[in-house]
ROVO-941986 format. One record per residue: residue number from 1; chain; x, z, y of N, C-alpha, C in turn. Coordinates in nm, 3 decimals. Last residue first. Layout:
<nodes>
- NUM/A/X/Z/Y/X/Z/Y/X/Z/Y .
...
</nodes>
This chain:
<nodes>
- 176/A/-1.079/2.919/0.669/-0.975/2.991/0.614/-1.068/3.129/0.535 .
- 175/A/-1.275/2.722/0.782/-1.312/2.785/0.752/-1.168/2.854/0.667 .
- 174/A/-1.349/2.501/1.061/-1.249/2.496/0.999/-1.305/2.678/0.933 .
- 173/A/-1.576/2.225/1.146/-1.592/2.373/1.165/-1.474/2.408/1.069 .
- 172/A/-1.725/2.068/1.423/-1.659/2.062/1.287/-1.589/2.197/1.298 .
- 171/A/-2.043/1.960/1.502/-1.938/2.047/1.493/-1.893/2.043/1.401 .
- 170/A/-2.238/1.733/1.753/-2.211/1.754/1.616/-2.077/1.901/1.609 .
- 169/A/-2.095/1.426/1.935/-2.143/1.538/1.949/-2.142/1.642/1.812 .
- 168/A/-1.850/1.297/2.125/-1.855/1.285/1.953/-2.022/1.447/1.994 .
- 167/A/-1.777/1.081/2.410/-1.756/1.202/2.319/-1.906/1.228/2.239 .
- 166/A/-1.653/0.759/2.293/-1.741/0.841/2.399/-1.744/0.889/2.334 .
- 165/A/-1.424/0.457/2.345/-1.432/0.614/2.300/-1.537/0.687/2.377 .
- 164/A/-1.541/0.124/2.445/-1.496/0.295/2.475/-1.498/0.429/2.364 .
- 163/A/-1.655/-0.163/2.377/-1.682/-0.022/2.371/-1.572/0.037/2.432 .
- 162/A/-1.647/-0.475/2.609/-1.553/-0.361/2.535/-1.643/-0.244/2.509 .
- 161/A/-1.904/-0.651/2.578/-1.871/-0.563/2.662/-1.765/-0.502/2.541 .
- 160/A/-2.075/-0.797/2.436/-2.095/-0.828/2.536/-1.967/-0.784/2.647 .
- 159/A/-1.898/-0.851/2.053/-1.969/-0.767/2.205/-1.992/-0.821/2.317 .
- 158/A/-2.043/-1.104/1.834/-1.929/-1.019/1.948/-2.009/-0.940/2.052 .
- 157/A/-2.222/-0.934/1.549/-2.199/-1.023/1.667/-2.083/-0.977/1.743 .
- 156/A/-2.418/-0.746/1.341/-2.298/-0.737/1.385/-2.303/-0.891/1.448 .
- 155/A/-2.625/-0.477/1.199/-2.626/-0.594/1.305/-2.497/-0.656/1.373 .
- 154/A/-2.661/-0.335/0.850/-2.582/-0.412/1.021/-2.594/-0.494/1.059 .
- 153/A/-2.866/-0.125/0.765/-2.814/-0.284/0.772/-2.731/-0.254/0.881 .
- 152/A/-2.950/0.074/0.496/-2.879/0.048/0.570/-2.857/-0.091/0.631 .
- 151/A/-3.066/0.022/0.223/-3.013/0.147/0.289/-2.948/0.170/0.415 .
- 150/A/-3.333/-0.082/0.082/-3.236/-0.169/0.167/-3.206/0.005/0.249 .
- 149/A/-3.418/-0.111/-0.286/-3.437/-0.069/-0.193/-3.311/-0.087/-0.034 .
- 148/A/-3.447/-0.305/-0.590/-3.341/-0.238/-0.443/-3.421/-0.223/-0.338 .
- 147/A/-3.585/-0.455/-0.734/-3.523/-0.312/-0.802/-3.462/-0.217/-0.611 .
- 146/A/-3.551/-0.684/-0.651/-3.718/-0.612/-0.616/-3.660/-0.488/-0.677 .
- 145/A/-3.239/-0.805/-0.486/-3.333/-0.746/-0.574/-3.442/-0.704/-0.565 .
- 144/A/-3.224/-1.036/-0.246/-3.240/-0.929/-0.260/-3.329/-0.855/-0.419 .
- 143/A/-3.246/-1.329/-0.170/-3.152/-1.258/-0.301/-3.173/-1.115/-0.288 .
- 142/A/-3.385/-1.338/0.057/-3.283/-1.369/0.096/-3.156/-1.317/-0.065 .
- 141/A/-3.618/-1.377/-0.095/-3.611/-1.484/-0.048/-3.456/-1.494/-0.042 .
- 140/A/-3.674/-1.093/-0.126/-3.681/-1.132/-0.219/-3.593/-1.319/-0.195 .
- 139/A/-3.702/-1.033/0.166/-3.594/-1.007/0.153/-3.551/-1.050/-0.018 .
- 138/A/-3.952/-1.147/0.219/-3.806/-1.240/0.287/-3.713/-1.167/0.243 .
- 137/A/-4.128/-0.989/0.059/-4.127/-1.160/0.041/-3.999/-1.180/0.131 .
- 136/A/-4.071/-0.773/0.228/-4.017/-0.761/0.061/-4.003/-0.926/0.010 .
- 135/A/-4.233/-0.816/0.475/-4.051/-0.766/0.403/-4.005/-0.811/0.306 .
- 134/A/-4.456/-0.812/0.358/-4.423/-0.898/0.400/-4.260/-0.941/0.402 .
- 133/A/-4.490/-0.581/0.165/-4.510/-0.739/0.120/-4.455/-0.797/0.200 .
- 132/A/-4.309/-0.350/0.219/-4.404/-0.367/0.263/-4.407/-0.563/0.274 .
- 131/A/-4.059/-0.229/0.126/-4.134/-0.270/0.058/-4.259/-0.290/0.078 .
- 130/A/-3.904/-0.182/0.344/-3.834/-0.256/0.257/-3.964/-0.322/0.168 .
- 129/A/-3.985/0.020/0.510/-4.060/-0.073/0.534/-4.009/-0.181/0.404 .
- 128/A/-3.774/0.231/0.635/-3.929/0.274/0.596/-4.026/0.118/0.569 .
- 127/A/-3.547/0.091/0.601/-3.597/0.192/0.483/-3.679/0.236/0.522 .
- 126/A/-3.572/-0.065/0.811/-3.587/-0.112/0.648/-3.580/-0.003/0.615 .
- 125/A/-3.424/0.130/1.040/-3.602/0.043/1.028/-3.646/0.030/0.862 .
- 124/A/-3.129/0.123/1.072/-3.219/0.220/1.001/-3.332/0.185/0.944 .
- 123/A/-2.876/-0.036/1.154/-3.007/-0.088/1.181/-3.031/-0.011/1.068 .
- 122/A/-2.578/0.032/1.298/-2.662/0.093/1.225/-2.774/0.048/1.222 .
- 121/A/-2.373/-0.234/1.454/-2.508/-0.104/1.506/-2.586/-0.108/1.377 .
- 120/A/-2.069/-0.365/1.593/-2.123/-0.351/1.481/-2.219/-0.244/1.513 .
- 119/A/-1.880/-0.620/1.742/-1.963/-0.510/1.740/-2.046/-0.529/1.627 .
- 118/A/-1.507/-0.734/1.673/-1.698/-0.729/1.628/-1.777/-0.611/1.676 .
- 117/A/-1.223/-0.720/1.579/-1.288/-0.769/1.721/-1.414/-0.772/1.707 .
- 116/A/-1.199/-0.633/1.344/-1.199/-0.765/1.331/-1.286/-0.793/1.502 .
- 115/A/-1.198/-0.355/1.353/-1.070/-0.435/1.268/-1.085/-0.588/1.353 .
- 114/A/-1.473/-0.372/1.369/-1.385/-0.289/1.527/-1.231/-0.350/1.430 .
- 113/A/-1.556/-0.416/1.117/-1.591/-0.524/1.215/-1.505/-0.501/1.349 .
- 112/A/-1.437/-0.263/0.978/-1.400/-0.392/0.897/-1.425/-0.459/1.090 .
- 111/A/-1.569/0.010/1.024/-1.437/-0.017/1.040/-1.387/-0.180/1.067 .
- 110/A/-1.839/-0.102/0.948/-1.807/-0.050/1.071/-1.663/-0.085/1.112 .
- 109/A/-1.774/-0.121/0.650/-1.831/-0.225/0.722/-1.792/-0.245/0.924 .
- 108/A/-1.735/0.167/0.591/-1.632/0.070/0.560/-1.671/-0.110/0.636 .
- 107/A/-1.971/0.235/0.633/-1.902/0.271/0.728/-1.762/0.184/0.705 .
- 106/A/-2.129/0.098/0.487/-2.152/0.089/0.604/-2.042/0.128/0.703 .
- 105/A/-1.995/0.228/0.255/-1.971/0.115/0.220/-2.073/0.075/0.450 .
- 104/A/-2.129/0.496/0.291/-2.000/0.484/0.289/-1.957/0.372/0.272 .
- 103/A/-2.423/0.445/0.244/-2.341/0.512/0.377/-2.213/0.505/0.431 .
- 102/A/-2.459/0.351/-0.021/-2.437/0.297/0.114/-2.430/0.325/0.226 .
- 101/A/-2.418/0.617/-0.102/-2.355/0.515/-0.150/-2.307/0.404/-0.043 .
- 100/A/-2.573/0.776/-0.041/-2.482/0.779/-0.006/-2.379/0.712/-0.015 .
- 99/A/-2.801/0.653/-0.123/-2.815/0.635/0.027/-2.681/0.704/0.046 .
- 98/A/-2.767/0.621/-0.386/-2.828/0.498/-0.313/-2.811/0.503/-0.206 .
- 97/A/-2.748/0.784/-0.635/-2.645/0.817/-0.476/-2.632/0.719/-0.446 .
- 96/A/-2.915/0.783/-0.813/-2.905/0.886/-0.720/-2.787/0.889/-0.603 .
- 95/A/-3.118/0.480/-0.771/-3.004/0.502/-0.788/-3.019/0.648/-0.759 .
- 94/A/-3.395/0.353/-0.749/-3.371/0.440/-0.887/-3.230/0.535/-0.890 .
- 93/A/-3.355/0.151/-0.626/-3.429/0.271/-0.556/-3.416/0.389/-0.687 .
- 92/A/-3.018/0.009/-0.582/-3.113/0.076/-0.703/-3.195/0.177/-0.623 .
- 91/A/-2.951/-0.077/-0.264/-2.879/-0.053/-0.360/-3.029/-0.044/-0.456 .
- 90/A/-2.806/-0.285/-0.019/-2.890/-0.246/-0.078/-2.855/-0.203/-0.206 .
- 89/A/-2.741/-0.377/0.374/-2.668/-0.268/0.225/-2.795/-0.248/0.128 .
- 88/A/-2.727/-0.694/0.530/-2.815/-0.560/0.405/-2.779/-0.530/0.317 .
- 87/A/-2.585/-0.802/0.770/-2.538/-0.753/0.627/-2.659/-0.646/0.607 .
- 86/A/-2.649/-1.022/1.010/-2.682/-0.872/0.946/-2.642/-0.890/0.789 .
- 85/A/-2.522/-1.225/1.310/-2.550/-1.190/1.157/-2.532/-1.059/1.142 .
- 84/A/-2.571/-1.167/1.562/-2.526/-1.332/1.513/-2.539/-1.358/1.376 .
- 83/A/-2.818/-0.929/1.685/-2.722/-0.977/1.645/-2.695/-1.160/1.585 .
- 82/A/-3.041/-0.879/1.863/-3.042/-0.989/1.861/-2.862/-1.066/1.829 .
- 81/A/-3.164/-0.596/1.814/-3.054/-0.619/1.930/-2.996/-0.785/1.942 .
- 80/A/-3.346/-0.604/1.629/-3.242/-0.578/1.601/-3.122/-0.599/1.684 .
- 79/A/-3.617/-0.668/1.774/-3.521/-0.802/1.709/-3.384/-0.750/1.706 .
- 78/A/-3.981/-0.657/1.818/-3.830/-0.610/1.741/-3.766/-0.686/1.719 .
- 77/A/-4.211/-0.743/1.908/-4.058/-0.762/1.914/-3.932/-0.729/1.885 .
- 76/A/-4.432/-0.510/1.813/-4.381/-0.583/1.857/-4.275/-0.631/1.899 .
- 75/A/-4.396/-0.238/1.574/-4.312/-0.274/1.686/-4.307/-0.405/1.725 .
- 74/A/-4.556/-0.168/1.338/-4.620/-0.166/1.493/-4.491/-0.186/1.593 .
- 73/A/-4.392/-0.181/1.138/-4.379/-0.096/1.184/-4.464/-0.042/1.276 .
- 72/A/-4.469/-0.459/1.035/-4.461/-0.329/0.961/-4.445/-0.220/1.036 .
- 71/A/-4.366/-0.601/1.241/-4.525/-0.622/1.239/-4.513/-0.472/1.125 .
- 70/A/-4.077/-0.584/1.233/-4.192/-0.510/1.377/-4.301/-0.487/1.359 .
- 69/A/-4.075/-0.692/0.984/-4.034/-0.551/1.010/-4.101/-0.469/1.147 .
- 68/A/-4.138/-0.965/1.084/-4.194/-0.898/0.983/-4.149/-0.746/0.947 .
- 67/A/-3.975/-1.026/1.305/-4.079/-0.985/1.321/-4.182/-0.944/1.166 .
- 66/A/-3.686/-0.980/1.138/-3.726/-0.872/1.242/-3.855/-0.911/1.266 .
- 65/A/-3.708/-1.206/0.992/-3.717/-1.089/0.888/-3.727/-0.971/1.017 .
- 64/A/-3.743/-1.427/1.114/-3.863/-1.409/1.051/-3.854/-1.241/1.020 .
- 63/A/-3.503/-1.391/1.286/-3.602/-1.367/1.328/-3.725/-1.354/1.274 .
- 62/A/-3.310/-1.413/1.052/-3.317/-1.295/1.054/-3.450/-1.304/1.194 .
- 61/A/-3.393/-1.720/0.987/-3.414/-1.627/0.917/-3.409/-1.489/1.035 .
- 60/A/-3.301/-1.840/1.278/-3.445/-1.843/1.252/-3.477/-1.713/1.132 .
- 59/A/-3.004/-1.781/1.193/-3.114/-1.695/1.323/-3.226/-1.699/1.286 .
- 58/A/-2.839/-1.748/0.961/-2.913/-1.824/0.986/-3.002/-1.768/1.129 .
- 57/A/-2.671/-1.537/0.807/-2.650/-1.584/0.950/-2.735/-1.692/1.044 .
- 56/A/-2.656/-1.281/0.626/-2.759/-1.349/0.669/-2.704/-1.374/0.803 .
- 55/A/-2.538/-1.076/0.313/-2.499/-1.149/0.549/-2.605/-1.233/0.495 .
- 54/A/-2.582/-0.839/0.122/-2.659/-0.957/0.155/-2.651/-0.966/0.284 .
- 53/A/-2.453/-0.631/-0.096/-2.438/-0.655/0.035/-2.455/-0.810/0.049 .
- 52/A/-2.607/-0.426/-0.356/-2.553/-0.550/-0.340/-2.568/-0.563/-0.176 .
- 51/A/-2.470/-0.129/-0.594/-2.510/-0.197/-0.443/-2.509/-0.335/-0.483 .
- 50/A/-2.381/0.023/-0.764/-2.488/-0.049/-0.825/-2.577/-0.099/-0.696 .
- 49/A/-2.141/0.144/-0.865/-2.129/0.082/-0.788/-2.267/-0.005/-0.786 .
- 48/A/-1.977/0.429/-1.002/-2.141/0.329/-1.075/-2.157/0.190/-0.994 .
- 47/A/-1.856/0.610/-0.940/-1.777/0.448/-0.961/-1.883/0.393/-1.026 .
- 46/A/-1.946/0.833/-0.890/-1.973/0.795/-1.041/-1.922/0.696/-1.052 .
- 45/A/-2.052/0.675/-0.600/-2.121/0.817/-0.713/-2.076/0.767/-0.846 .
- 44/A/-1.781/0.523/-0.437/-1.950/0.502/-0.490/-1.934/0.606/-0.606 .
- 43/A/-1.606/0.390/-0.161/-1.644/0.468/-0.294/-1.770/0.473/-0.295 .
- 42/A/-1.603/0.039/-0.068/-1.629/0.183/-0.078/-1.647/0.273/-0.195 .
- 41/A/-1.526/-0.245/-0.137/-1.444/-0.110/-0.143/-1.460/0.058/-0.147 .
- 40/A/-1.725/-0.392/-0.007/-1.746/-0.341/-0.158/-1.620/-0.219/-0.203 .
- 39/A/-1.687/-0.384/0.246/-1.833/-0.303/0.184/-1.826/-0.264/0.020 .
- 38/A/-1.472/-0.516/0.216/-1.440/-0.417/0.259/-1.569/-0.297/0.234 .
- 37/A/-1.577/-0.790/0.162/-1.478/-0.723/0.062/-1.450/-0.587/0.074 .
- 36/A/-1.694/-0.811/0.403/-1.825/-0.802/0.276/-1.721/-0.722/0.172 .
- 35/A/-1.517/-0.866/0.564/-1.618/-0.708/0.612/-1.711/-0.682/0.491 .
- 34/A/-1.479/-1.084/0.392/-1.350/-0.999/0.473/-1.439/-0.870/0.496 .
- 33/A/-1.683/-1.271/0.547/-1.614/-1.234/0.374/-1.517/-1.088/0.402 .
- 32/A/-1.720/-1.259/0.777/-1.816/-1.170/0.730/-1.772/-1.164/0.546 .
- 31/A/-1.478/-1.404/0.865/-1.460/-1.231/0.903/-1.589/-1.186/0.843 .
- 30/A/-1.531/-1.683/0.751/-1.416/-1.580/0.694/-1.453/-1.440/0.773 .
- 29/A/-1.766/-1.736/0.858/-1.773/-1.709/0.775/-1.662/-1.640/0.671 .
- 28/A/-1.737/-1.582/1.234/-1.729/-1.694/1.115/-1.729/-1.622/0.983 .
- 27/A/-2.073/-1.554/1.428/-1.974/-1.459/1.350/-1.913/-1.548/1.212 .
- 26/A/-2.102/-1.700/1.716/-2.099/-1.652/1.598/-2.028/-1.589/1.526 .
- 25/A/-2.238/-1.602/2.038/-2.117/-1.666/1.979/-2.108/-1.619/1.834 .
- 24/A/-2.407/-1.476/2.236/-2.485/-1.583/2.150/-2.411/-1.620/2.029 .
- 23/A/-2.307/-1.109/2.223/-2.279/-1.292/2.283/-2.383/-1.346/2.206 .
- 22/A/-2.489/-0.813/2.177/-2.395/-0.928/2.167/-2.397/-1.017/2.248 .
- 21/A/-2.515/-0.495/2.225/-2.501/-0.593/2.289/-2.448/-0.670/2.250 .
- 20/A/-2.487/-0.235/2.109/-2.606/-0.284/2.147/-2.672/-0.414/2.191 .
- 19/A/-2.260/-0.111/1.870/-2.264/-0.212/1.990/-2.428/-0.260/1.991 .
- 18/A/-2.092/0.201/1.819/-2.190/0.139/1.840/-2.200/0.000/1.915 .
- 17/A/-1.733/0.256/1.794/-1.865/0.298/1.826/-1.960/0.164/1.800 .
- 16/A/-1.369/0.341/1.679/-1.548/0.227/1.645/-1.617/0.336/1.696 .
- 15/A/-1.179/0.510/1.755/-1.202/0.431/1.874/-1.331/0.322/1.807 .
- 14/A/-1.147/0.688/1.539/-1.222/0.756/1.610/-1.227/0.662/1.750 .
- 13/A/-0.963/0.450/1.393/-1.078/0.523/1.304/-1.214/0.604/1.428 .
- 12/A/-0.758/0.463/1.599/-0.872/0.369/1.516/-1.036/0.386/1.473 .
- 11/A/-0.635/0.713/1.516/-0.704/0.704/1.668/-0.756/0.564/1.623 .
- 10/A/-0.562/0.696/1.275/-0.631/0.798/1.327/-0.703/0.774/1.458 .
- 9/A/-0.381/0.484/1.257/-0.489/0.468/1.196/-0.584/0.604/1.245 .
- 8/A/-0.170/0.560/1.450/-0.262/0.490/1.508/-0.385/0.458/1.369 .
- 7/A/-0.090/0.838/1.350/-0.179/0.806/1.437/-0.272/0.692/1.525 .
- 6/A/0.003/0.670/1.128/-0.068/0.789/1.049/-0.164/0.803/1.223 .
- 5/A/0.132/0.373/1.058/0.144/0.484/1.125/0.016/0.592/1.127 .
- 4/A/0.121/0.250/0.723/0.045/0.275/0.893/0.044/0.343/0.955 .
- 3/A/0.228/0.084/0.440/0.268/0.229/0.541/0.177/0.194/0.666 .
- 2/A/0.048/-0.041/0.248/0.148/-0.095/0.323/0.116/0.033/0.404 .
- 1/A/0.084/0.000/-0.118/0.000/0.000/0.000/0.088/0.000/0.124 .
</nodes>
């Protein structure tokens, strides 16, 4: 494994935030391979690994699949911040470590995209809605298992705007 200075992977790690904002400008198909290899890296319960990570770059698609998530929700217009492409983390609704599973393969996603010049934003919504027919018909469409439930997505595009480091809320707590 190739040596990395120990602080600049540290200060890395705590310089990804959130991006709300993209360009129109796409996301190529080598940096969403590359952020997909890096989803699959994550650890997983048991090395069971029983995710599948589905990019979607087509626009018209991911606009069918946000107003069929708005219309599920009652959120007119919803449009996921109007990323260039979304990766859906999905795993076994059967799985027991489905949502931690893909927590950690999101966050390996996160990394992959602030690696790769990209804003990247937690899209939550699908898991109250994954399986509401209309959903479920585009996400069946987009290869998505009917076994899987969707744990997570990302919205990822270039930023509009450099992020920033902004302070962390939450406590970490050292216990001797």
């Amino acid at each position: 494994m190739q040596d990395i200075p120990q602080e600049l992977l540290l200060d890395f790690i705590q310089s990804r935030t959130s991006c709300r904002a993209f360009t129109a400008g796409p996301v190529s198909k080598e940096d969403l391979r590359r952020i997909l290899d890096c989803a699959l890296a994550a650890s997983s319960g048991q090395g069971l690994q029983t995710w599948q990570f589905t990019a979607v770059t087509n626009p018209e698609k991911i606009r069918r699949l946000c107003a069929a998530v708005g219309k599920a929700l009652g959120r007119e217009g919803y449009d996921m911040y109007k990323p260039a492409a979304i990766i859906l983390t999905s795993n076994e609704k059967e799985s027991r470590f489905r949502a931690v599973d893909n927590a950690c393969a999101m966050e390996n996603i996160y990394l992959a995209c602030t690696a790769l010049g990209l804003g990247c934003v937690w899209i939550n919504q699908l898991l109250d809605c994954f399986d509401d027919p209309a959903v479920r018909a585009i996400l069946t469409e987009f290869g998505v298992p009917a076994s899987h439930g969707i744990y997570g997505t990302a919205a990822i595009g270039r930023p509009v705007s450099a992020g920033g480091k902004k302070p962390r809320k939450g406590r970490a707590v050292i216990v001797e």
